[in-house]
C-alpha positions in Angstrom: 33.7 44.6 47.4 37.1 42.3 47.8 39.2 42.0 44.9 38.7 38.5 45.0 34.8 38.6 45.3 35.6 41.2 41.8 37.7 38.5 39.8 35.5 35.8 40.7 32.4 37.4 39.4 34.1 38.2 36.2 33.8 36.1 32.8 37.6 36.7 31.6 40.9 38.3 32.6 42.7 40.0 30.1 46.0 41.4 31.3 48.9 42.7 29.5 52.9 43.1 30.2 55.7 44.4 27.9 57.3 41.1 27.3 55.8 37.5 28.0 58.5 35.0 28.2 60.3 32.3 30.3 60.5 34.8 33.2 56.6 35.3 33.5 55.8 32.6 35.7 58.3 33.4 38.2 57.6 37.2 39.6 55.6 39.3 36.7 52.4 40.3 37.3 50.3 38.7 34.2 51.5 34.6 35.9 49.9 35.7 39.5 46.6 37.6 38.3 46.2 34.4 35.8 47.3 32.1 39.1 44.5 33.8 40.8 41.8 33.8 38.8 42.3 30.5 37.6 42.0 29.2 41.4 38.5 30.9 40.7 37.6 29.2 36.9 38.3 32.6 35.5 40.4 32.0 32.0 42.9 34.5 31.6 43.9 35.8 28.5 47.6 37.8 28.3 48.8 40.6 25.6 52.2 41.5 25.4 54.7 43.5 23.4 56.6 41.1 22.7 56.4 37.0 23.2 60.1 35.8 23.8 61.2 32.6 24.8 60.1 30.7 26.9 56.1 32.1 26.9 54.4 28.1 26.1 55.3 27.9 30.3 53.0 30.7 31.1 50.0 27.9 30.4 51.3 26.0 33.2 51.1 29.0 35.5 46.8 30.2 34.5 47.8 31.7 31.2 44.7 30.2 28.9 46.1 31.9 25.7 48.8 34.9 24.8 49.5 37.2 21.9 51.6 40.0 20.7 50.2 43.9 20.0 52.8 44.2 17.6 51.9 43.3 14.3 55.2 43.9 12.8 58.5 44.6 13.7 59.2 48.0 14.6 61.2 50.3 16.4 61.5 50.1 20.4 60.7 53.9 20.6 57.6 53.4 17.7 56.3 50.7 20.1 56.3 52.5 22.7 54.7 55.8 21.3 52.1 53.8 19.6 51.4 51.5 22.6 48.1 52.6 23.7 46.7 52.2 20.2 48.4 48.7 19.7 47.2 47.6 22.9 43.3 48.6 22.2 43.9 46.8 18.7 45.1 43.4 20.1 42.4 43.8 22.8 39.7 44.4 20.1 40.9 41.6 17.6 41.0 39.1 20.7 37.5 40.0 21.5 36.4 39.6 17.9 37.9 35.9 17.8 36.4 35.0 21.5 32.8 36.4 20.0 33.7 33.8 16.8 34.1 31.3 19.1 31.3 31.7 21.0 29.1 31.6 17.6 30.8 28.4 16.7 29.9 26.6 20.3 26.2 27.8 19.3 25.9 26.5 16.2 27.4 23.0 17.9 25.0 23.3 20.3 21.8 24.5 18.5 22.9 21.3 15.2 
């Protein structure tokens, strides 16, 4: 199956990238995936290490919403040892507030 027949069969993108910021839209790879699968009706939702200036653009460019793994300020070396365990937290916590918000649109729905 075609990578595009793959994204547009799916529900959500979540990518990730070490920094989100001004730059984003113009060459990283979290902008074109979004780009992509927003030509498809696929929201995209973005993680990144850090969220610099500039990142509000990124919802011009198929970015639906962002946020940061860090959850406080740390050392560059610390972030990047713990990375893989920050990145599965931010995932899990995103999923747990999509999941709210699908129980609020039910409740809408169902009232």
């Amino acid at each position: 199956m075609k990578k595009r027949q793959l994204l547009a069969r799916a529900d959500l993108v979540i990518t990730a990238e070490g920094a989100l910021d001004g730059q984003s839209p113009y060459g990283k790879v979290p902008c074109e995936v979004a780009r992509r699968a927003e030509a498809l009706g696929v929201p995209t939702v973005a993680l990144a290490g850090t969220i610099g200036k500039g990142a509000r653009q990124t919802y011009e460019h198929g970015i639906a919403a962002y946020a940061s793994i860090m959850r406080r300020p740390c050392s560059l070396g610390k972030a990047i040892d713990e990375g893989g365990k920050l990145l599965r937290a931010a995932a899990e916590n995103t999923m747990r507030m999509l999941l709210v918000g699908q129980r609020l649109a039910w409740r809408a729905r169902d009232a």
